[in-house]
N, C-alpha and C positions, 0 to 999 in steps of 0.2 A: 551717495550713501549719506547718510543724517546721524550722527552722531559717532561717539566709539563702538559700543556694543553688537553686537551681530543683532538683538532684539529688538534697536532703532532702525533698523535699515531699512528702506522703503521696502514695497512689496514686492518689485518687478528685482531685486538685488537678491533680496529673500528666499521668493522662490527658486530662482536659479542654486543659488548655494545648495537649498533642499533637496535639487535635483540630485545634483552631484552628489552629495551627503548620500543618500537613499542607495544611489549605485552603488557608490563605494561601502556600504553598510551590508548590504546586500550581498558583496563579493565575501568581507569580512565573517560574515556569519556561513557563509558554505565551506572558509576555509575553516573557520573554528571547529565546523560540525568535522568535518575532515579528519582534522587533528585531534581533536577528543571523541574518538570514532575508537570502540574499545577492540583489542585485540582478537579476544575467544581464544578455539583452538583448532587448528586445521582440521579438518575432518572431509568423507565424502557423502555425495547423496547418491545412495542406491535405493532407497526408498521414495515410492511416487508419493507418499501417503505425506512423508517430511518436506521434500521439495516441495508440494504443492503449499502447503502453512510456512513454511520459510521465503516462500519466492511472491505469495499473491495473497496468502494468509484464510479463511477458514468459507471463503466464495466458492475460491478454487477444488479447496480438501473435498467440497459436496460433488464437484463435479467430474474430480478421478475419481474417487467412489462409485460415483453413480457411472461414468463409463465403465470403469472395471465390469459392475453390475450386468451392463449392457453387452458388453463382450461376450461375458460366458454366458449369454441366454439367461438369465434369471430375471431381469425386466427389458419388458421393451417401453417402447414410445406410443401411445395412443391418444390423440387428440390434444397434445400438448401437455400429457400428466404418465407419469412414470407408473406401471401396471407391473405387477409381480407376476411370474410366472408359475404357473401350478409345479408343485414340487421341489421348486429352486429353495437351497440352501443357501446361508449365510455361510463364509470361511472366515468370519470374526464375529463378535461380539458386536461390533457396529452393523457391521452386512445381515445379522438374525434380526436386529431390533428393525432397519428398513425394510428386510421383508414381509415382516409384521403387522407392519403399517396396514391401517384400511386402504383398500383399492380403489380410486384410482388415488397414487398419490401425487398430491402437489408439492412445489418447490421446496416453502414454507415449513412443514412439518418434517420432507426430508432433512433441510438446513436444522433443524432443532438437535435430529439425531447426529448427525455429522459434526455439529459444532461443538454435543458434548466429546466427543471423541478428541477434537482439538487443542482444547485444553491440555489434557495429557501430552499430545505431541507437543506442544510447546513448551511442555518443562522438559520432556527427553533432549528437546532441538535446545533449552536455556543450559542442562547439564553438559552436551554435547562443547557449549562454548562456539554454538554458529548462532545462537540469539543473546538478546542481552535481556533482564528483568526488566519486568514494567517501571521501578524506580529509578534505575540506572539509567536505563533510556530518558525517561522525561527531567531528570537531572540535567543531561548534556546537551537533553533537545532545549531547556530554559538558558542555560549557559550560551546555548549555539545564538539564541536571539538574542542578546544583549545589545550589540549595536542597534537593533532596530528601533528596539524599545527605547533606547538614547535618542533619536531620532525621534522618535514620536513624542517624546516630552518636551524635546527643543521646539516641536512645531503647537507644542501646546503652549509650552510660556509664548511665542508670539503672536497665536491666538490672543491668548489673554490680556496680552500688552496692546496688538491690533484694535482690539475691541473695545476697549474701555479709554482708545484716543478718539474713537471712532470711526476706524478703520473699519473699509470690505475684508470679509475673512473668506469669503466663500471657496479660492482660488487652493487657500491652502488647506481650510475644512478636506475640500477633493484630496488634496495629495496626503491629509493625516489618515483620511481612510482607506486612503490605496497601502499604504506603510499598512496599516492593520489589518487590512487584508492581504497582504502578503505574509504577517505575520502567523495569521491562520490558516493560510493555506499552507504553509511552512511547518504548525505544528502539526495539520491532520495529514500532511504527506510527510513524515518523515517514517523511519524503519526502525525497529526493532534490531535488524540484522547486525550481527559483530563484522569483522574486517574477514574472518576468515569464515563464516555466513558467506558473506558476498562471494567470495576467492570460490566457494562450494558450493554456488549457486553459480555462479560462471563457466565453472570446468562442467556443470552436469549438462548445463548446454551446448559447452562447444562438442562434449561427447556425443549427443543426442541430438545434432544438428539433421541428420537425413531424418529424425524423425518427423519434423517439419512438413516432408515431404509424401512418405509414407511409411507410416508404422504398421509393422506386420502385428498377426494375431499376437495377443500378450503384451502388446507396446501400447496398447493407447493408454491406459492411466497414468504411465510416465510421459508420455508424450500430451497429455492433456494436462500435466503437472506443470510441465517448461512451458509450452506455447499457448494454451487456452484450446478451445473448445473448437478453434478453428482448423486446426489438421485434423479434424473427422469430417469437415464439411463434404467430401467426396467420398466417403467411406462408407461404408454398412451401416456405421452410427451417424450418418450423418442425421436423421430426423432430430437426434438429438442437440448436435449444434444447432439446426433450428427453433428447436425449442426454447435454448438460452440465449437465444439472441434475440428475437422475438418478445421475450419478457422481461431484455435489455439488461439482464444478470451479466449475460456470456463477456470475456474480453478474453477474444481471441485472439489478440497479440502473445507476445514472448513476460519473458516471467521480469521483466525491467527494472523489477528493485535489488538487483544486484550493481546497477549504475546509481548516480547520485549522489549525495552528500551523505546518506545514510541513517542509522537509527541514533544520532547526534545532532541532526539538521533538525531544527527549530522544533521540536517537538512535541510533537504529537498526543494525542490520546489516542496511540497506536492504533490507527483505524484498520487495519483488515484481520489483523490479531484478535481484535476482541471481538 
């Protein structure tokens, strides 16, 4: 090592410290997001409509809807486009304006209708105290990355100092953009969700775990809420997990953002929310 400063230090000393630095930066900011991970208030999900915008955010909401839809016969599936059925009513305000839609319809215009509907659940699910407001979250999501961004300016003055002895920077250029892209992958994945969000997104799974496997008549929109699109793949609706998967929408895994660091982890521009 060359001199006192951490900013004299050769390169091969440098980056190593970086390394470390980064992990343990990296541990620091999921405990932070953790801990300033805000309360809410307990509550439960009996609604497919809430769990789906709570757990997977306004993707999911289009496609219980749209299974709901499919259940009671009011659309079926033809040729990869959602076709209304002569007769079939709407039983809300959202389900009349989708059937409404010009025939055949695509994803696109159903997702318009669906997402205004969203909005609403997501101030009932903010009142509720299982979400947090959009400033509240990107408050504790900015707070949650502070070590990183410490990190990224340490590797910037060495840059700077690197460069103008004449120093290769390339080595650490790589590792300042890996820091910054963890930093954004950290704020477009982080959640919205409160502690007791999470806690009620948790229990609506372990309750509804046989759904996974087979949901009787009347279960699939809750069952398409928790798990995706993937427990009707054997089913009556199956053309429809087809269909979304095919056009690479569908995530037919489990409702997952009830794990994690939560709507405090390095924050986001709440991606499935908006």
């Amino acid at each position: 090592m060359m001199g006192l400063g951490v900013l004299d230090w050769t390169a091969g000393p440098f980056l190593t410290l970086y390394v470390l630095l980064y992990i343990a930066c990296l541990v620091a900011s999921m405990a932070i997001a953790r801990a300033t991970l805000a309360d809410g208030r307990p509550g439960t999900l009996a609604d497919p409509e809430e769990a789906a915008v709570l757990g997977r955010g306004r993707e999911r909401l289009g496609e219980v809807i749209a299974s709901r839809l499919l259940e009671r016969g009011a659309l079926k599936v033809e040729k990869g486009k959602l076709v209304p059925q002569p007769g079939a009513r709407g039983e809300s305000a959202t389900e009349s304006a989708i059937l409404a839609l010009p025939a055949p319809i695509a994803w696109s215009p159903f997702r318009k209708v669906t997402d205004a509907a969203a909005g609403e659940i997501e101030k009932r699910l903010v009142r509720r105290g299982l979400l947090q407001e959009d400033g509240e979250a990107m408050r504790a999501a900015l707070f949650a990355c502070l070590p990183l961004f410490g990190l990224l300016l340490l590797g910037l003055a060495k840059a700077v100092v690197g460069s103008s002895r004449g120093h290769p920077i390339g080595f650490l250029v790589f590792f300042m953009v890996a820091t910054a892209g963890t930093i954004l992958v950290r704020w477009l994945g982080a959640s919205r969700q409160t502690r007791a969000g999470k806690d009620a997104l948790l229990n609506a799974v372990e309750r509804a775990d046989r759904l996974k496997l087979a949901p009787a008549h009347g279960e699939a929109a809750m069952a398409v809420a928790l798990f995706g699109t993937g427990v009707l793949a054997t089913s009556a609706l199956g053309d429809f997990h087809r269909m979304r998967a095919t056009s690479g929408g569908s995530d037919s895994g489990g409702s997952g953002d009830s794990g994690g660091d939560g709507g405090s982890g390095c924050g986001r521009r709440l991606r499935r929310l908006r």
